[in-house]
C-alpha positions, 0 to 999 in steps of 0.5 A: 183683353179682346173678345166679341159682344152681340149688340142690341142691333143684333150684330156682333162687336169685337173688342181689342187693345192695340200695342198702345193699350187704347181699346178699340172695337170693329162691328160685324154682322156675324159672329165668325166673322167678328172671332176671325177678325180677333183672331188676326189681330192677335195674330198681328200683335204677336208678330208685330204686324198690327195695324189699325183698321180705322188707320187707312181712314186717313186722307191721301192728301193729308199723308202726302203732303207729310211725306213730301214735307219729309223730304231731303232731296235736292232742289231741282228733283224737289221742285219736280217732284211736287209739281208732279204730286200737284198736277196729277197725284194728289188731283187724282187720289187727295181725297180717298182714305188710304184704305179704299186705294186697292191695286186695280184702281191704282193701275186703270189710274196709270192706263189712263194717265199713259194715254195722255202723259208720256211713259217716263211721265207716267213712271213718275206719277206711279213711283210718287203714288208708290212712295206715299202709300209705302210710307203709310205701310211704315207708319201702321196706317194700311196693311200693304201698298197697293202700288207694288206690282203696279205695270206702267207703259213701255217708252218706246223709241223713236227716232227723235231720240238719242240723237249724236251730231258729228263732229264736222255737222257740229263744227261746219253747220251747227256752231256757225248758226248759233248767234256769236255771244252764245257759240262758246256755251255749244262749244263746251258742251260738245268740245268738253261734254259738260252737263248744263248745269256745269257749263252755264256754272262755268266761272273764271276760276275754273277755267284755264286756257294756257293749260287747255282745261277746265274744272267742274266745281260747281253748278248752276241750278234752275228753280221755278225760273230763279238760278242758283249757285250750287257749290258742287257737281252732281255726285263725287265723281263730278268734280272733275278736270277736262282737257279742252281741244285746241279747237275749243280754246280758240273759240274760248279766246274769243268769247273771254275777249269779247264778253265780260264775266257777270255776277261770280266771275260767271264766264257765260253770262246772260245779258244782265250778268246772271246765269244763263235760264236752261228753258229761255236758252232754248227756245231763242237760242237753241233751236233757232240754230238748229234751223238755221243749221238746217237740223231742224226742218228747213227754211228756205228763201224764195225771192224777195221777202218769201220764205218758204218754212218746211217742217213736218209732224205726226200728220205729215210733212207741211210748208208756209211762206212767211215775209221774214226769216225770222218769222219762218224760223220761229214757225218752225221752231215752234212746229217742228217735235223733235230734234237735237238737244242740248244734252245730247251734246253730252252723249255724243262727246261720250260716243266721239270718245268711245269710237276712237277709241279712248280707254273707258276709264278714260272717258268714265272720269273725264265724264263724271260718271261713279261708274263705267256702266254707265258711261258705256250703256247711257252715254254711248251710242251706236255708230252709224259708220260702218267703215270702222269695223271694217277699219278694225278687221284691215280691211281698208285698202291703202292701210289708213286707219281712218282716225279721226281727232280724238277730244281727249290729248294722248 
């Protein structure tokens, strides 16, 4: 039974049963206030929208951590997803009660974080933030989440983003810089458009350089600096097999010659025998030849033991002499935003097929992409050659058609 009672105070308390039975009571200073407020709860009951009022009283931080213990995500978006939680969701909102979390703070929270963080960063941080408080709505603790509706910053392009090498810069510049052991792991990147985790996964078994292929049947994945053998792709349409161009099984030939297989029959192997570490990789391999290629800032010698470093930033251009190459380069390396990544050989792999034409269901199942969307709007990038729409109206002169080798054999 529900109903209001003055109390000596003065004010008036209104008196419930939730679903469960177990009576409760709110105090109010008048009595409108206390028959509107019996009113609603009657209401809720009926229409099995009830919640608790002293269920928001629950801690952010004692609600997290039993969503994030809920969790069945892979590894790697687990990892991430805590370190997320850790550093700047539970830092910023652990130790509010649920209930006094309202959408105005949530979102001069994101305003803030958005001075500092990086958009797709700050887009983490709110849909983290959004799950906790939508699992608290399931579970009857507050009424609504305050995190829907909630605007994050707009990532905005730069031209450091969504870079694509071309064919003769990656094959004249590029593979030639990167150091011996490692040329191949580049290779298959750019020759087979494997993610990170399918090349560094790469083992004996699944390669085959008579029939110039290679089958993407594993990964390897990267935890807290500790590697792992994940027994399948990224998604269904990852397991794959992808022809290799002739270009590519030479430099294969090569390394299977001169480099042995590690733990797993692993065919890029780090030093030890183990995986390759994605973050170690690029600091010392990755970058480093891309300066040496001359695709990140410059370096230049200028006599005997001088070296000129160039790089430029947000405030400018800059130069610093150094006694050794290797000291410009690391210079450089650390100094300079931006640049190729590792991935974006993947993107252009995509965009090397799409320009010539390769059908795109073609380049969808040779990619590992569910669906073709997603190859044609993520992976493709546009062309910088205005020549092939010119090419594509006959507009060139001699009737040459001006293609050039695709990667993937007719």
């Amino acid at each position: 039974m529900a109903g209001i009672r003055r109390t000596p105070a003065g004010n008036w308390r209104a008196y419930w049963r939730g679903p469960s039975g177990k009576q409760e009571s709110k105090t109010f200073a008048t009595k409108r206030e206390a028959s509107t407020f019996i009113a609603q709860v009657t209401t809720s009951k009926s229409t099995g929208n009830y919640v608790s009022p002293h269920a928001g009283r629950e801690l952010f931080e004692t609600h997290a951590r039993r969503w994030i213990e809920s969790w069945n995500t892979e590894a790697t978006t687990t990892a991430r997803d805590r370190s997320l939680m850790e550093n700047h969701v539970i830092k910023q909102w652990g130790s509010w009660p649920l209930a006094k979390i309202d959408h105005l703070a949530i979102q001069t929270w994101v305003t803030d974080l958005g001075r500092g963080l990086s958009p797709a960063t700050v887009a983490e941080c709110r849909r983290l933030t959004g799950g906790v408080l939508r699992s608290a709505v399931r579970n009857r603790l507050i009424a609504f989440n305050p995190c829907e509706d909630i605007r994050v910053p707009s990532r905005r392009v730069r031209d450091t983003d969504e870079k694509v090498i071309s064919r003769e810069d990656l094959r004249g510049l590029l593979l030639p810089a990167v150091p011996e052991r490692y040329r191949a792991v580049v290779a298959m990147a750019a020759g087979a458009g494997l993610r990170w985790g399918e090349v560094v996964g790469v083992c004996l078994d699944a390669i085959d350089l008579e029939r110039a292929q290679v089958r993407v049947i594993r990964t390897v994945i990267e935890v807290s600096g500790h590697t792992s053998f994940k027994p399948f792709p990224k998604s269904t349409a990852g397991r794959r097999t992808v022809p290799l161009p002739a270009w590519l099984v030479g430099i294969m030939r090569e390394h299977m010659a001169g480099v042995s297989p590690g733990e797993g029959g692993l065919v890029f192997p780090n030093e030890v025998g183990g995986a390759l570490r994605r973050t170690l990789f690029r600091t010392r391999i990755w970058r480093p030849s891309l300066v040496r290629a001359g695709l990140l800032g410059n370096v230049t010698e200028k006599g005997k033991r001088r070296f000129t470093a160039s790089w430029s930033d947000e405030t400018g251009a800059h130069q610093m002499e150094f006694k050794t190459r290797a000291a410009a380069i690391k210079h450089v390396v650390r100094n300079q935003p931006g640049g190729l990544r590792f991935h974006d050989l993947r993107h252009s792999y995509a965009t090397w097929l799409v320009d010539d034409g390769v059908p795109p269901n073609m380049v969808q199942r040779v990619m590992g992409h569910e669906r073709s969307s997603t190859t044609l709007d993520l992976y493709t990038r546009r062309t910088d050659d205005p020549t092939r729409i010119l090419r594509a109206l006959d507009d060139d002169e001699d009737g040459d058609d001006g293609g050039s080798d695709a990667l993937v054999p007719a």
